[in-house]
N, C-alpha and C positions, 0 to 999 in steps of 0.2 A: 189736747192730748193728755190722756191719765195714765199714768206706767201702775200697773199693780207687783209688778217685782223687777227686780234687775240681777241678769245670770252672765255669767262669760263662760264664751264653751271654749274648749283648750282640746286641739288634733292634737294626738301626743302614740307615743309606740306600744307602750304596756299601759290598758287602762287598769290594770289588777294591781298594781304596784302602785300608782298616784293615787287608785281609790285606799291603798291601804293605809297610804303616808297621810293622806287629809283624814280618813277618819282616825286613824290611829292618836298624832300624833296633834292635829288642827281642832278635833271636835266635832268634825261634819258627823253628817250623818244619810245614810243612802236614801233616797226620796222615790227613786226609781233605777232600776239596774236591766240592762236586755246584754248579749254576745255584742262588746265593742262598744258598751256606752253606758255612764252612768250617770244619775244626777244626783249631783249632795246637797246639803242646805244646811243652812244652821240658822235661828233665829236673827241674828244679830250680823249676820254676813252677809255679804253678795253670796247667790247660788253658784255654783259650778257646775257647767255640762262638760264629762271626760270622753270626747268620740275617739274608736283607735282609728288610725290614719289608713286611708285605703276603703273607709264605709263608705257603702254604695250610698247613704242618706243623704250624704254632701254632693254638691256639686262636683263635676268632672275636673274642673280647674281647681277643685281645694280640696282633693279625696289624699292627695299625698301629700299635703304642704302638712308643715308642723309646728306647733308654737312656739316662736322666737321672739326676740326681741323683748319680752313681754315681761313687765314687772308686776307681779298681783298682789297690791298694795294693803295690809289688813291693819287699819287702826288700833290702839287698843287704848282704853281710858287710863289705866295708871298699870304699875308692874313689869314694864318692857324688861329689868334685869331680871326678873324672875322667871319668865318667858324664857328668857334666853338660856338661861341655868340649867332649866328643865327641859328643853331642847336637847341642850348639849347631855346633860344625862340620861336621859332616852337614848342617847344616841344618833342623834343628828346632827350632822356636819351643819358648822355653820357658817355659811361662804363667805359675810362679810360681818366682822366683830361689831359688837354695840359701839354706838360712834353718835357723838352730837356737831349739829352742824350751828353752825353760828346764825343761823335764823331761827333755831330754837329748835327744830327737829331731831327725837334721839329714834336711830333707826340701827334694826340689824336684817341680815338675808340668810335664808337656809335656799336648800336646792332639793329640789323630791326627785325622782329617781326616775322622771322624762325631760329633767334638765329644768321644770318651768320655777321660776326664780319668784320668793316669794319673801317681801319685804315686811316686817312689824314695823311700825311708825309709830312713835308717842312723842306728842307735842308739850315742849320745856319753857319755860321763858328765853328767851335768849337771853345773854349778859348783857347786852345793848339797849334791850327792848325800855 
């Protein structure tokens, strides 16, 4: 088996508003757009497919469901405070402050405006390590 890409689609209620928050705010950029569904991509990322919830494309059993649970995890090589900085002066809530965890992980969370929970991760030494 050969993957040539890897996308995660997100059922969410306003796809106009997350496509605005990911390119606005993340860098995406639209690769494909139709009523109810977009696709973003950025070189360097997972792709994102935005379906609104209720499209007849999905199955019967998944036309209403909606992304939960769901942390979309975006590495980044170095600058995680500055990420954060420029966030928060954009103007995006930031749901969970920069924080390092004692395996060496420095992670913060924003929230886009279908609720889907999107975590920055840059990996520290830990003090232990």
């Amino acid at each position: 088996m050969q993957f040539t890409a890897s996308t995660v689609s997100l059922t969410i209620d306003d796809v106009t508003a997350s496509q605005a928050f990911f390119t606005t705010h993340l860098g995406y950029t639209v690769q494909a757009a139709a009523d109810g569904f977009v696709s973003l991509t950025r070189t360097d990322a997972m792709d994102i497919v935005l379906l609104a919830r209720g499209t007849q494309v999905l199955p019967p059993e998944q036309r209403d469901q909606h992304a939960t649970g769901l942390i979309l995890a975006l590495t980044l090589a170095t600058g995680i405070q500055d990420q954060e900085k420029r966030l928060r002066d954009a103007g995006v809530e930031i749901t969970m402050p920069l924080r390092e965890e004692p395996w060496g992980e420095r992670l913060f969370q924003v929230t886009d405006p279908n609720g889907v929970i999107i975590q920055f991760v840059e990996w520290a030494t830990p003090d232990n390590a």
